[in-house]
VMD Tcl script that builds the backbone (N, CA, C; Angstrom):
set m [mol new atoms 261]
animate dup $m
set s [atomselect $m all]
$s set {name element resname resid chain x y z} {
  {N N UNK 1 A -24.218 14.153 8.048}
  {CA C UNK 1 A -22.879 14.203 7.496}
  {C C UNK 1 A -22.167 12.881 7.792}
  {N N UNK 2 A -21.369 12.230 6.705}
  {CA C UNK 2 A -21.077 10.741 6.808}
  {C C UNK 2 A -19.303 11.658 6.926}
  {N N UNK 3 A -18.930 10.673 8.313}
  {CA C UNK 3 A -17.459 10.888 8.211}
  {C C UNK 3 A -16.751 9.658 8.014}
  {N N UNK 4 A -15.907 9.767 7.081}
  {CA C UNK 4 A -15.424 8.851 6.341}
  {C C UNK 4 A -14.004 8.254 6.969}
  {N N UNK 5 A -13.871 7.158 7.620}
  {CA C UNK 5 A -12.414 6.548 8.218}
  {C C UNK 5 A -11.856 6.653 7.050}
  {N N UNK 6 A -9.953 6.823 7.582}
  {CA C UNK 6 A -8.974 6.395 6.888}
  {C C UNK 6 A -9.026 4.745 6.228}
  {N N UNK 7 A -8.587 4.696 5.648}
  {CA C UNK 7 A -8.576 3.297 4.644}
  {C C UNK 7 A -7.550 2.666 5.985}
  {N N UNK 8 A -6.236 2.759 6.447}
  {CA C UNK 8 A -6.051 1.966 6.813}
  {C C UNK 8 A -6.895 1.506 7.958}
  {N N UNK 9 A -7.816 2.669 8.800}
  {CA C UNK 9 A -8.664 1.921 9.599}
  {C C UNK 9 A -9.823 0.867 9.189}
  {N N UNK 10 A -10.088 1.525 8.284}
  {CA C UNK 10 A -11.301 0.540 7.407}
  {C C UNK 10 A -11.194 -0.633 7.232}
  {N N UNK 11 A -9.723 -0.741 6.989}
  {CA C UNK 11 A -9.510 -2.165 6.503}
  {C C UNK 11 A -8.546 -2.841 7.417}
  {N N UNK 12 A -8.818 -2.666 9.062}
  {CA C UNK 12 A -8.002 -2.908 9.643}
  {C C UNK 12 A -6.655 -2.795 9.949}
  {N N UNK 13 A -6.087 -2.190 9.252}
  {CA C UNK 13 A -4.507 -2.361 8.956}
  {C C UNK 13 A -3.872 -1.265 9.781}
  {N N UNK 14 A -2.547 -1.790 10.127}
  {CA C UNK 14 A -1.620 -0.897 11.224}
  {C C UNK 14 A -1.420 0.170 10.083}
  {N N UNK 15 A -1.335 1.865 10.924}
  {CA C UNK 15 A -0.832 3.136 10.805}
  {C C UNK 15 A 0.816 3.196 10.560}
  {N N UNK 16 A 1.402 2.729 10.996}
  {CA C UNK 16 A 3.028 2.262 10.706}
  {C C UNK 16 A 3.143 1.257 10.607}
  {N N UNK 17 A 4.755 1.135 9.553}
  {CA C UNK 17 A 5.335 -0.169 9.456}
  {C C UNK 17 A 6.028 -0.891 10.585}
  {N N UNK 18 A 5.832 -2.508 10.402}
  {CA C UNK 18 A 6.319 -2.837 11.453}
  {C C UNK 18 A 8.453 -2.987 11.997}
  {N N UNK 19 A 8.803 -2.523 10.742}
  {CA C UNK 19 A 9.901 -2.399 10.177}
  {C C UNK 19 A 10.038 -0.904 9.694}
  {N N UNK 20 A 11.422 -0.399 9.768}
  {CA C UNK 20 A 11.595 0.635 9.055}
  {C C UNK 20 A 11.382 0.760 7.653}
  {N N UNK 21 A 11.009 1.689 7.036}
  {CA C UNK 21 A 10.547 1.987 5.277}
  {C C UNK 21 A 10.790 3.089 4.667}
  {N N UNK 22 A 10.900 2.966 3.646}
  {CA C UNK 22 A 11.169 4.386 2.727}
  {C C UNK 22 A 8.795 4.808 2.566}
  {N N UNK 23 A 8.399 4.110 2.939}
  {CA C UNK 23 A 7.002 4.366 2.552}
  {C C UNK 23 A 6.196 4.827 3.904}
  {N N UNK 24 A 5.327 5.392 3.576}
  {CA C UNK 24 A 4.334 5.668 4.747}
  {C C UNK 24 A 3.006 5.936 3.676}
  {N N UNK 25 A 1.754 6.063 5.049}
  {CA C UNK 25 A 0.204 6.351 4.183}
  {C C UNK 25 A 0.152 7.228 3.534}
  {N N UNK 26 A -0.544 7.106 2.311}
  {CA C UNK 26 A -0.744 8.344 1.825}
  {C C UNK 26 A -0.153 8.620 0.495}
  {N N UNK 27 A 1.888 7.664 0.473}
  {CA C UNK 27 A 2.594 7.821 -0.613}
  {C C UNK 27 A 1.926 7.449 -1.815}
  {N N UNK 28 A 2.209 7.839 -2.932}
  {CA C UNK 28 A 1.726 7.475 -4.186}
  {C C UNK 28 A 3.207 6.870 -4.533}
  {N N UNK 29 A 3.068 5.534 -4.955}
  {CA C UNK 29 A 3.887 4.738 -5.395}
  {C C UNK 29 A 3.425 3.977 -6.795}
  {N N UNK 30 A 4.747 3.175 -7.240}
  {CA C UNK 30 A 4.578 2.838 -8.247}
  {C C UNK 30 A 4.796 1.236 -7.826}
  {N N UNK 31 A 3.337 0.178 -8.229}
  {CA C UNK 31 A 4.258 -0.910 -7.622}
  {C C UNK 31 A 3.961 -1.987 -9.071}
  {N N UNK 32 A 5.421 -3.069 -8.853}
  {CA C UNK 32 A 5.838 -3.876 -9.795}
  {C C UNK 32 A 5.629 -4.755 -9.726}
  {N N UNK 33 A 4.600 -6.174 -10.126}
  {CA C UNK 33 A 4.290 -7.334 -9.685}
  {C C UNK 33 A 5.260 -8.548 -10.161}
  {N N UNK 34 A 4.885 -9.560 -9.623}
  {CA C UNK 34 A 5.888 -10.700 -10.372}
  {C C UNK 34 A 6.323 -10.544 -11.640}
  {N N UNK 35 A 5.697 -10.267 -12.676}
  {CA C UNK 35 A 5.925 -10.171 -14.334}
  {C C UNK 35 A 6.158 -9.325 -14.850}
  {N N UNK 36 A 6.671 -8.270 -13.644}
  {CA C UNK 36 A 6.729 -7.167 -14.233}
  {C C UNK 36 A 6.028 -5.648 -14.763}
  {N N UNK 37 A 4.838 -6.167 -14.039}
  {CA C UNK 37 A 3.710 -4.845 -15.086}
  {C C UNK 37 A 3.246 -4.278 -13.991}
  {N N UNK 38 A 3.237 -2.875 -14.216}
  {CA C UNK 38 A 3.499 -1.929 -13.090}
  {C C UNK 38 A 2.406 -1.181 -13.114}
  {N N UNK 39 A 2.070 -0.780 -11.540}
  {CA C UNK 39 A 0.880 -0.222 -11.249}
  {C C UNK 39 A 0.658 1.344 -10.734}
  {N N UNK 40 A 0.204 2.395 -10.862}
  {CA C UNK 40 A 0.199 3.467 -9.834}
  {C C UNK 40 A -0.909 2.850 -8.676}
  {N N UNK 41 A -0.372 3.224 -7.680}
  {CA C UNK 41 A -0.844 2.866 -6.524}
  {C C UNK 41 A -0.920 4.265 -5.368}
  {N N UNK 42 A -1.465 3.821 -4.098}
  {CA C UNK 42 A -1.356 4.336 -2.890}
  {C C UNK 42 A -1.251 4.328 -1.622}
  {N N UNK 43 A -0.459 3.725 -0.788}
  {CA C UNK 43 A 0.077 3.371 0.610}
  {C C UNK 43 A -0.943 2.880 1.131}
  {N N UNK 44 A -1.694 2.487 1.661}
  {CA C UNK 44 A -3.345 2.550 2.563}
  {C C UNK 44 A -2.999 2.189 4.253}
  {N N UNK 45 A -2.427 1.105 4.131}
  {CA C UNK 45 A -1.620 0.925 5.783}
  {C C UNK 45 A -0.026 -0.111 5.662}
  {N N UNK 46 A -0.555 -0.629 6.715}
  {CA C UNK 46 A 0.888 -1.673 7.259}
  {C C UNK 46 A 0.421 -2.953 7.912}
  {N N UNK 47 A 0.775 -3.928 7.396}
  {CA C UNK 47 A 0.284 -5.108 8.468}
  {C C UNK 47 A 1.689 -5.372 9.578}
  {N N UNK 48 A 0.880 -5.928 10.975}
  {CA C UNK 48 A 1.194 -6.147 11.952}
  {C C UNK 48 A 2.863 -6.226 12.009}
  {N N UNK 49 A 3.468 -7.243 11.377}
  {CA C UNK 49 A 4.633 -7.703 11.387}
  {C C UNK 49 A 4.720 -8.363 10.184}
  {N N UNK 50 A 6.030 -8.814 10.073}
  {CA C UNK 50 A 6.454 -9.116 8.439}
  {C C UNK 50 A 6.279 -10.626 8.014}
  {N N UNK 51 A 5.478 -11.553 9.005}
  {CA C UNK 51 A 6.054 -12.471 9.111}
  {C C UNK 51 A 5.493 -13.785 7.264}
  {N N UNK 52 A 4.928 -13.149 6.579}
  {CA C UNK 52 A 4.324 -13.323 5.690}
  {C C UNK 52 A 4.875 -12.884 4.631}
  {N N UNK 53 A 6.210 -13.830 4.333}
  {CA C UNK 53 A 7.292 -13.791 3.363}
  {C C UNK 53 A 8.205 -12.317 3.368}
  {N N UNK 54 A 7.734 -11.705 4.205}
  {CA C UNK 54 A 8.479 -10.346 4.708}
  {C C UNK 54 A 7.496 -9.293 3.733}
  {N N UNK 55 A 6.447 -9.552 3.502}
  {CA C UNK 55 A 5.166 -8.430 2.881}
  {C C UNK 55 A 4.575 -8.073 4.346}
  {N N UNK 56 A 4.231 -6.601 3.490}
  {CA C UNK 56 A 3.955 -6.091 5.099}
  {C C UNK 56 A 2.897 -4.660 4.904}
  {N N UNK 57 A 3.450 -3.845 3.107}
  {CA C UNK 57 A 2.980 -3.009 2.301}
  {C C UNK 57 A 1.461 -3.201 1.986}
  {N N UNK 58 A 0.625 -2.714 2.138}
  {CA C UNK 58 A -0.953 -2.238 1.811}
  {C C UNK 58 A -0.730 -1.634 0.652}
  {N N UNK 59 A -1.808 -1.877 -0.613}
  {CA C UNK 59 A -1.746 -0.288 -1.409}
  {C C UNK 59 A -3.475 -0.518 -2.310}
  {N N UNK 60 A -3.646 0.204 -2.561}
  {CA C UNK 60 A -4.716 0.333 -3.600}
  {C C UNK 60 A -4.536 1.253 -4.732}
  {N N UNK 61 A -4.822 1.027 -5.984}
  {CA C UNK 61 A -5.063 1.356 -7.040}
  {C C UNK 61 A -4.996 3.376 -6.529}
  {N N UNK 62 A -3.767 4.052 -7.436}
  {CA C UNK 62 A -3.884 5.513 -7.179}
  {C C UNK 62 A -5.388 6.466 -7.319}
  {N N UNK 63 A -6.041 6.861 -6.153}
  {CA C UNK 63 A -7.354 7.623 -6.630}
  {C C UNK 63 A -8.534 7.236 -6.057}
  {N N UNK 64 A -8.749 5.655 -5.554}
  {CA C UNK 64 A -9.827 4.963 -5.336}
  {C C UNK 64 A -9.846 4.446 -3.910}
  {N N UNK 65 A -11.044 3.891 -3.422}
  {CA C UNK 65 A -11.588 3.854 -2.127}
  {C C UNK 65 A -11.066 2.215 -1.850}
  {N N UNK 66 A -10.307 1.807 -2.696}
  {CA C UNK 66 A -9.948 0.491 -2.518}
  {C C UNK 66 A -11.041 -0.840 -3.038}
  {N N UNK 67 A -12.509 -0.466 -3.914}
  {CA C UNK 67 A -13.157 -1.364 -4.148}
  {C C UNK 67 A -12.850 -1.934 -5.356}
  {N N UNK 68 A -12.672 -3.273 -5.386}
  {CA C UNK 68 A -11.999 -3.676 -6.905}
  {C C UNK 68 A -10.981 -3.908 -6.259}
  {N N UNK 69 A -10.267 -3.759 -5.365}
  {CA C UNK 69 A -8.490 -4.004 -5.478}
  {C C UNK 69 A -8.130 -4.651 -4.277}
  {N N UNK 70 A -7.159 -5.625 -4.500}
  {CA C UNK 70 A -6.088 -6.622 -3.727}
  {C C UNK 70 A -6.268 -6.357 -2.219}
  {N N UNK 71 A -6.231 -5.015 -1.614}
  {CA C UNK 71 A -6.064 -4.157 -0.145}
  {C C UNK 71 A -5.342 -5.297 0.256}
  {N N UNK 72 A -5.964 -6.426 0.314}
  {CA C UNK 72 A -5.735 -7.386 1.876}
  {C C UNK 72 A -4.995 -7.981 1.614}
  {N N UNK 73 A -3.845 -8.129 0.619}
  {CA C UNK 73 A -2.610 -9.116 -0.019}
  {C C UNK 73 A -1.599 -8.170 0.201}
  {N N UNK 74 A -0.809 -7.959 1.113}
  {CA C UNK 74 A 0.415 -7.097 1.558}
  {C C UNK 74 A 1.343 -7.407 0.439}
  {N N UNK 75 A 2.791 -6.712 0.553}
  {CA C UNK 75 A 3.588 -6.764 -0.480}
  {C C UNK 75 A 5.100 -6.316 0.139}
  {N N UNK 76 A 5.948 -6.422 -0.471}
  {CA C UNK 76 A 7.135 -6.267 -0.234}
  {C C UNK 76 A 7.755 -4.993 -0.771}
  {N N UNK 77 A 8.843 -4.430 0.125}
  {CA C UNK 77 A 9.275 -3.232 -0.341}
  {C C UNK 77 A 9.761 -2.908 -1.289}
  {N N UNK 78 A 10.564 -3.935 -1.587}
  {CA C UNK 78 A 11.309 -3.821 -3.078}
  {C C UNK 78 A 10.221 -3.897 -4.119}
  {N N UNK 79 A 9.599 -4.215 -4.297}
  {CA C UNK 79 A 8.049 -4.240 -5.208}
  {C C UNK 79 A 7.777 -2.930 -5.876}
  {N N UNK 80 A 8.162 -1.632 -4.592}
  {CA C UNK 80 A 7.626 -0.614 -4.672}
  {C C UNK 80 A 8.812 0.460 -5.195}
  {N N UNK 81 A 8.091 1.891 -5.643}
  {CA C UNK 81 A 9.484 2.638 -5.914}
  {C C UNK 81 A 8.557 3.667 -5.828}
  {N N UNK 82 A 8.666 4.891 -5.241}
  {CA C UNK 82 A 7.921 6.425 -5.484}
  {C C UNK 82 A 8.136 6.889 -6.707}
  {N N UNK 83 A 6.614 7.548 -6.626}
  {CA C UNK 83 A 5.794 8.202 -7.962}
  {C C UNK 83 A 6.536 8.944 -8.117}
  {N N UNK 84 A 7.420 9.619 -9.498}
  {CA C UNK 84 A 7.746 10.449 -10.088}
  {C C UNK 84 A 6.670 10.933 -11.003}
  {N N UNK 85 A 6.580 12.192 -10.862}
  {CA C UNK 85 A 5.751 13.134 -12.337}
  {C C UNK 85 A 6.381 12.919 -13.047}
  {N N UNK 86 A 5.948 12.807 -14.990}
  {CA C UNK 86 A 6.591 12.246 -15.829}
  {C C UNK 86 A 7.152 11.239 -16.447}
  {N N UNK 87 A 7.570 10.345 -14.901}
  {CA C UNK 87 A 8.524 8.881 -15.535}
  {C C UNK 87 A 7.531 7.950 -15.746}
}
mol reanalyze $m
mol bondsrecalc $m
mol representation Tube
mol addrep $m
């Protein structure tokens, strides 16, 4: 039987933010890149401290194990907004 780590352990990344947040692991969010074009996503962890333009947000693609996707390029809060059903 293969037991499978959490993503944020997998990929190194802190369990909490290093800052207070409207986000934690697990959220399904919606996130917005420079140009505008918006992604469903999913929390995965937190890096250390903010000190990296104040990105700090983990997420991967909503559904997936994180292969194919960014993980290791943190992001900023405002970026992000929670998943509504429907919208």
């Amino acid at each position: 039987m293969t037991i499978r780590q959490p993503l944020w352990k997998r990929f190194g990344l802190c369990k909490e933010p290093p800052v207070p947040c409207d986000f934690k692991i697990g959220d399904r969010v919606i996130f917005t890149n420079e140009a505008g074009i918006e992604y469903d996503c999913d929390v995965v962890g937190f890096s250390k401290d903010t000190s990296f333009y104040g990105r700090f947000i983990h997420h991967v693609s909503h559904g997936t194990d994180g292969n194919g996707n960014a993980w290791w390029f943190p992001n900023r809060t405002e970026e992000f907004r929670h998943f509504e059903e429907g919208k």
